[in-house]
Structure formats: C-alpha cells, structure tokens
C-alpha positions in Angstrom: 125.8 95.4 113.9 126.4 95.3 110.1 124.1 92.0 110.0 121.6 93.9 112.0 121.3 96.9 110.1 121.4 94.6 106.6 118.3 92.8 108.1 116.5 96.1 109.1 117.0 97.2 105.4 115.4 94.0 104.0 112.5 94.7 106.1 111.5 98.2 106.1 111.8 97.5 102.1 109.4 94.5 102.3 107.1 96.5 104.1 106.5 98.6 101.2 105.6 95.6 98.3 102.1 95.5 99.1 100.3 98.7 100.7 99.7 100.0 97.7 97.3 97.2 97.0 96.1 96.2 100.3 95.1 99.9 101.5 93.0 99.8 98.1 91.1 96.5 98.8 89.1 97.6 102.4 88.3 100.8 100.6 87.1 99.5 97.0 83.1 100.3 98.1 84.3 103.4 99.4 86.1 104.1 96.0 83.7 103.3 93.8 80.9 105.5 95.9 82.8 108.8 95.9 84.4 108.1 91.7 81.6 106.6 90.2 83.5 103.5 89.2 81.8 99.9 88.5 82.6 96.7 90.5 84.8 95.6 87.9 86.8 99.2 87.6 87.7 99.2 90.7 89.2 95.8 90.9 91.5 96.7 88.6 93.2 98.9 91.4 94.4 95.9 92.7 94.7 93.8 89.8 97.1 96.0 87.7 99.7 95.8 90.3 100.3 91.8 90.4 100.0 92.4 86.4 102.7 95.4 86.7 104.7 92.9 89.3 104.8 89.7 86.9 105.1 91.8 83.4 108.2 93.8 84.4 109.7 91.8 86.7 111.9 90.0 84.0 113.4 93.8 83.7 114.6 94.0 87.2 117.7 91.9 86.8 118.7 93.7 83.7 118.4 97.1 85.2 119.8 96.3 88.2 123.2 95.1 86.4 122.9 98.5 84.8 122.6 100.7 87.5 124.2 98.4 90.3 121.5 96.5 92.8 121.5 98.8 95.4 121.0 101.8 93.1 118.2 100.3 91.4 116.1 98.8 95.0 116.5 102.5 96.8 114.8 104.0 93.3 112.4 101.1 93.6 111.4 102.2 96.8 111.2 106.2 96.0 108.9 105.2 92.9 106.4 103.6 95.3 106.6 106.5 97.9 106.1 108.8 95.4 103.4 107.0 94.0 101.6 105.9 96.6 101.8 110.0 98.2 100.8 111.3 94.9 97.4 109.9 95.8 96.9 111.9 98.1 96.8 114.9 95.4 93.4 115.1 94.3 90.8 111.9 93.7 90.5 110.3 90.0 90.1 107.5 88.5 92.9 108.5 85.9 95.5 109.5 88.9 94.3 105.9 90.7 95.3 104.1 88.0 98.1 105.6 87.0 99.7 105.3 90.6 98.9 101.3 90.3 100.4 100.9 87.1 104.3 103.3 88.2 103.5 101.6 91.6 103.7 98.3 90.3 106.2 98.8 88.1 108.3 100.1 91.5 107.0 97.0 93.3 107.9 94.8 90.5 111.7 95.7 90.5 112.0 95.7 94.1 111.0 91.8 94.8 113.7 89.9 92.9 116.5 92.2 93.6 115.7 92.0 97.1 116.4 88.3 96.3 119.5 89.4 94.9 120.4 91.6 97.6 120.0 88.9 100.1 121.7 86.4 98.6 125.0 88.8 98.1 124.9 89.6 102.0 123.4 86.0 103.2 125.3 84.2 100.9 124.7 80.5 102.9 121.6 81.7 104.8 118.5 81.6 102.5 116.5 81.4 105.0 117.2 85.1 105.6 114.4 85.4 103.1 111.6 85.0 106.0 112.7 88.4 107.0 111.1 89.8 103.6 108.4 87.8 103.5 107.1 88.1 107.2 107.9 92.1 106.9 105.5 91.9 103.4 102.9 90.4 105.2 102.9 92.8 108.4 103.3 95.9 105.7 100.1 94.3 103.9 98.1 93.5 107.3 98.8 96.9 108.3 97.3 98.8 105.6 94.3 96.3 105.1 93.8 96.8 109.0 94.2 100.1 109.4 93.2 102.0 106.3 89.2 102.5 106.9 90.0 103.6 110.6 92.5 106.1 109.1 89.6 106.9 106.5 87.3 107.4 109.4 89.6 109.4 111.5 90.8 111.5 109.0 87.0 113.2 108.7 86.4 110.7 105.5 89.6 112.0 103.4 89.9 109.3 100.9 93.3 110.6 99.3 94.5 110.4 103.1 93.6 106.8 103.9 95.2 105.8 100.4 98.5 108.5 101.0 99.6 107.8 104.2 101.6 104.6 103.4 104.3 106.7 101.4 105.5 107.6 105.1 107.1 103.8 104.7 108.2 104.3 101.5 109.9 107.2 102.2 111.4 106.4 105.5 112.3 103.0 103.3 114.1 105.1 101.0 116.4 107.5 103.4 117.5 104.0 105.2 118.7 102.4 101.4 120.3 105.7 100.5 123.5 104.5 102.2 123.5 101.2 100.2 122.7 103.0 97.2 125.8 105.1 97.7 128.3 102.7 97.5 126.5 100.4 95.6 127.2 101.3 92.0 127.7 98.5 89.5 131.5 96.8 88.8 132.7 96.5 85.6 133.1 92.8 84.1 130.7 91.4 87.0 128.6 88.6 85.9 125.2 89.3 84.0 121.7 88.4 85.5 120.5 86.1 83.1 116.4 84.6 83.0 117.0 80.6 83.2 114.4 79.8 80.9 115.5 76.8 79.4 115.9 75.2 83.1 113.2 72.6 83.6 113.4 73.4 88.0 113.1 77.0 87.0 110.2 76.5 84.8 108.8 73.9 87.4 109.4 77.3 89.9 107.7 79.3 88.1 104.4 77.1 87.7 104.9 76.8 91.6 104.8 80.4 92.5 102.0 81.2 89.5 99.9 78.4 91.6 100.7 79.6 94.8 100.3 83.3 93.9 96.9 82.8 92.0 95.9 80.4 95.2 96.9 83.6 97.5 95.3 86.0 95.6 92.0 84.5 95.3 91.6 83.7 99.0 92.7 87.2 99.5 90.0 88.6 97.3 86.8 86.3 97.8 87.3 85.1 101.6 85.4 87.6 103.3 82.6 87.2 100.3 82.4 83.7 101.4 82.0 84.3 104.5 79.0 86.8 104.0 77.4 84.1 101.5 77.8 81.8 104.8 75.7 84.1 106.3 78.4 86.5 108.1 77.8 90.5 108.8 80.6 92.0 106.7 82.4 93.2 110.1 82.8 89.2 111.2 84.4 88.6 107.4 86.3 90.9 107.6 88.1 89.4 110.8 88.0 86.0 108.8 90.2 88.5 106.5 92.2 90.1 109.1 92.7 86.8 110.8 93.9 85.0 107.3 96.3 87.6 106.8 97.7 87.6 110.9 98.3 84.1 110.8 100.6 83.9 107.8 103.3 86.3 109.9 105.1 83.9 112.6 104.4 80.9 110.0 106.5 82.7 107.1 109.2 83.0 110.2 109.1 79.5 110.6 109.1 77.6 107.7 112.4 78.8 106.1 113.6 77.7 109.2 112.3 74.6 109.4 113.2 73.7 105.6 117.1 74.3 105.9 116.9 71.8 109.4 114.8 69.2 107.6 117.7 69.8 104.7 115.0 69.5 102.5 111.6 72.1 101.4 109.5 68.9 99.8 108.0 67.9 103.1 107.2 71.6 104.5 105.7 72.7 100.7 103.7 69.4 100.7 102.4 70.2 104.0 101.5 73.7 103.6 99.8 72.3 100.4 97.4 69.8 102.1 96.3 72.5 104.7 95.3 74.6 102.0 93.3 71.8 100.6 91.6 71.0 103.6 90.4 74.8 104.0 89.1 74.7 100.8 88.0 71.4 100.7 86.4 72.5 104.4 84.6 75.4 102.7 83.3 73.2 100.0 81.9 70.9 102.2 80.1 74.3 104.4 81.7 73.4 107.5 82.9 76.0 110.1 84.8 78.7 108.6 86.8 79.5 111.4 89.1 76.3 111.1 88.7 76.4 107.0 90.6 80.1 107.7 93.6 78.9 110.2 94.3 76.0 107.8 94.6 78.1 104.7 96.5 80.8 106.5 98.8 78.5 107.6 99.6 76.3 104.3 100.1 80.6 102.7 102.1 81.6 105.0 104.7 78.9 104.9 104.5 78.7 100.9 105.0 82.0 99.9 108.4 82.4 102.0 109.3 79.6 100.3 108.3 80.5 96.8 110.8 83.7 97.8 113.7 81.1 99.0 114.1 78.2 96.9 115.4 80.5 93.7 118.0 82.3 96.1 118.8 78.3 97.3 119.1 77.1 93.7 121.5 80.5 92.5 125.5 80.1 93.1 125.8 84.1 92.9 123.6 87.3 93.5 123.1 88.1 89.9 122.1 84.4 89.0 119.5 85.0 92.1 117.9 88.0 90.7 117.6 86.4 87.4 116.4 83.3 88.9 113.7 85.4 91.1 113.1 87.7 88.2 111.7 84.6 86.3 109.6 82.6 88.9 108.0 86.3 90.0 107.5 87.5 86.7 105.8 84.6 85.2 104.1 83.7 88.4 102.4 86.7 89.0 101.0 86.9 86.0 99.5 83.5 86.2 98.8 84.9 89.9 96.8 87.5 88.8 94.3 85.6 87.0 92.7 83.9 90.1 90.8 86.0 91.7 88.9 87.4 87.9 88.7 83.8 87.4 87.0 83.3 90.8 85.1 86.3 90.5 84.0 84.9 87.0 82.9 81.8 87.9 80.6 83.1 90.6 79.2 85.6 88.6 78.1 82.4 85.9 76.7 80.2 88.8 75.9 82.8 91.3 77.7 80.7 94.1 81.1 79.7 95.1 80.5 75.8 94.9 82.2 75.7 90.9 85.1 78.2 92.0 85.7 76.5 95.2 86.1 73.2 93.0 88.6 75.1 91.0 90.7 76.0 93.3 91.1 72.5 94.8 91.9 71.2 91.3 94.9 74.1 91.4 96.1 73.2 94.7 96.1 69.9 93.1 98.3 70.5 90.7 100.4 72.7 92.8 101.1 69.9 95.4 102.1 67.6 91.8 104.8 70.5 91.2 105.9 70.5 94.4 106.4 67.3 94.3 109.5 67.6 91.3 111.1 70.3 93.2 113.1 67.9 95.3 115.6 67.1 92.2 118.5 68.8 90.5 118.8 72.6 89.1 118.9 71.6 85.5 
C-alpha cells in the first residue's frame, strides 16, 4: 500500500510539468486574437517555460537540501497551481507572462527532485521513472486535447480554458502535503552536488539537450507541416494529438525493456533511428501518417530514458537530483532553442525542406552520443 500510494504521488506530480505549456500551444491564435500579441509574442508563452525549466533547474538540488526534498516538490507543485489559477484573473499579456516565467520556475524545481524522490523510495528500480514520464505525457495530452473544447464550452472564457489545470496542481499539492510533513531535511546528510566535471554527465546532458530540442520542435512545427502537406488544420491537429498519444504506453515500456536487456544503448539507438526515419520520411514527402507513428515512438521511449539513466548512474538520492539537475538544466536550454531555430529557418526559406535537414543532422549527432553512453560514470 505504501508502494502504491508513493507511485500515485509521482504521478499526480508529473501530471502537473507540462499543462502550463501545452494548454497555451492549441490556443496561441486564440491568444494573440483577443491580446493583440504578434506570432512571435506569443510563442514565447511556451518558450519561457523550457527556458525557466533548464535556467533554474541547477537550483533545485541546492534548495531541496535546504528545505528537505519533500518540502521543496509539494511548494513546487503549489507555485504551479497558483500560477497556472492566477490566469484565470483577468487576461494580459503582462499576467501571461508572468505566470510562464513563476510557472517555470515551479516546473523547473519539480523535475529533478522528482528524480531524487524516486531514487530515495525506488532505490534499485529506476525504471520507476516511467511512472513520471508516462503521467507527464497524459497531463500534456490532456490539456493540448482538451483545452479549445473547454474554451468553447466555457462560452469562449479564455482565462477558463488557460485556469482550469490548477485543479491538478492543487489536488497535486493536498496529496504531497503528507510527504512534505515529515519530510524536513537531516542534519549532516550528503550535499546535491552538479557533476560537471564528469564526462557521462556532460555526454547526458548533450543527450537530453538533443532529445529535448528534437521533442520540442516536432511538438511545435508538426501540425504546420502537415497543413504545408496540404492538411485542413483539424487533420494536423490529429497528426498532433496522435504524436502526443503514442508516446504514453511507449514511455511505459522502454524503462522496462532497458533494465531486461541490462543495457539502454540498444533501446536509445533504436528510438533514435525511428526518429530519423520520420523525419527523413517527411523530407522525402511521403505519407505523414507513418512519418508521425515513427517519431512518436523513437520520443516516447527517449525521453523516459533521458529521465532514468541519471537516477541509474547516482548511488544516493541527493547525487540523483544533482545528477538530474544538470542533464535537465542544461538540456533544456539547448531544448528550447529548436523550435525558434525551426521556426527561423522556415521563415528564411519559406519551406520546411532546410529545417527538416537540420533536424536529421541533430538526430545524427544524438544517436553518436548515445552511442558513448554505454561506458563508465566518470
């Protein structure tokens, strides 16, 4: 039962790390309608989280030895409720970006200490990690899915559709209050410390800034490319819906399957090559529906394993958040910069044929890094 409830808490705080992005993105025309803001504006709703999520992540660790790791994930979770709600207090551009940048900030403490946290109640079961990153993935396909009917149903209440997600948070929160009760920190514990002079962190943290900025710019651009392919926007965005779906019994697996193959090189490898067939598919302008499948599949089985392969490499809780703090921090920033630099390069050659290239020359290099990831920690 204790097992049980520990694994509920994981998830019902995963489901919070991405609604207050993804309930942004199906609305952005919406958005910039109703505020007056430009194209580029309102990207920003979504891009300043990831920023917020790789810039202060090398903080969680630090104030989670300060506050105790419990403490510091239930506050986490009440910043994003309250952040995510406050939207729903009047419609701005100032209180929209505001809530991104808190929001991230909440978001970006949260994902390496749930690391932590599961690596100091799993402590031989990494794999527990699919857990967090299946329940991510539901919480984002939930508010991507569901956010324009809410919009729609709620009379066209913009501050609703955006609002209604800090009923997770919330409900998040009340759950963690009985960890963050008992969890204060112990005097002379070990210290989270950032590896940065370890050459498999480092080669960690070029994986998941790949991966991430990979992700991202799928994320952003498919249902664009499918609309240049000559799609209505409702058929994209199922290409969207469907890219998103698919990644949720895949990041269930893979963990899985790495700790019975006792080894993550052939599943990352793998995932890799799918992903460069879909793109490589796209490039070539063949049927989108396959290109979709085989990049949902190679992203949902790498970003689990992004998540798991620092909590594998750590020996205790506070070396996991360190080690999670580092390969999140510095890959979402890299992360970030895909989709502008997508966005970018179709705006210089007004197609996706140069941006598509790019991103098979990153999955590329990402497959070369997975590659190394197979040796020792040091």
């Amino acid at each position: 039962m204790k097992n049980f409830y520990t694994l509920l808490a994981i998830g019902i705080a995963a489901l919070n790390l991405r609604p207050l992005m993804t309930s942004v993105a199906p609305l952005l025309g919406t958005i910039q309608r109703e505020l007056g803001m430009s194209g580029a504006a309102a990207s920003l709703l979504t891009t300043i989280p990831v920023l917020c999520m790789g810039l202060f992540a090398p903080l969680a660790a630090k104030i989670g030895d300060r506050l105790g790791l419990e403490r510091t994930i239930w506050a986490s979770l009440l910043l994003i409720a309250a952040m995510t709600g406050l939207r729903g207090a009047g419609s701005s551009v100032a209180l929209l970006v505001v809530t991104a940048v808190v929001g991230g900030i909440g978001i970006s403490l949260a994902g390496p200490l749930l690391s932590a946290f599961i690596k100091k109640s799993f402590p031989q079961r990494p794999a527990v990690v699919s857990v967090y990153s299946a329940s991510m993935t539901v919480g984002a396909a939930l508010a991507s899915s569901l956010s324009v009917p809410v919009y729609e149903r709620s009379g066209g209440h913009l501050n609703t559709a955006l609002a209604c997600w800090a009923v997770l948070g919330f409900a998040a929160a009340a759950l963690w209050w009985s960890f963050a009760r008992r969890g204060a920190p112990s005097k002379g514990r070990a210290r989270s410390v950032l590896p940065l002079r370890n050459r498999k962190a480092i080669r960690l943290t070029l994986f998941f800034g790949l991966m991430a900025g990979i992700f991202y710019s799928v994320t952003a651009w498919i249902a664009p490319i499918a609309i240049d392919f000559g799609y209505r926007p409702d058929q994209a965005a199922v290409f969207l819906s469907l890219f998103t779906i698919i990644q949720i019994p895949v990041s269930l697996i893979a963990p899985g399957l790495v700790s019975r193959l006792g080894s993550p090189r052939p599943v990352l490898i793998g995932c890799g090559l799918l992903e460069l067939a879909g793109i490589g598919m796209l490039l070539l302008g063949l049927p989108i529906l396959p290109a979709v499948i085989a990049l949902g599949i190679g992203a949902g089985g790498l970003f689990p394993l992004a998540l798991m392969l620092p909590i594998a490499e750590a020996r205790t809780p506070e070396e996991a958040g360190g080690w999670s703090a580092m390969t999140q921090g510095g890959g979402y920033i890299l992360g970030a910069m895909g989709p502008l630099s997508i966005g970018a390069l179709h705006d210089a050659s007004g197609s996706f044929t140069a941006a598509l290239a790019v991103l098979m020359v990153a999955i590329a290099a990402m497959i070369a890094v997975q590659w190394g990831l197979g040796g020792s920690r040091s």
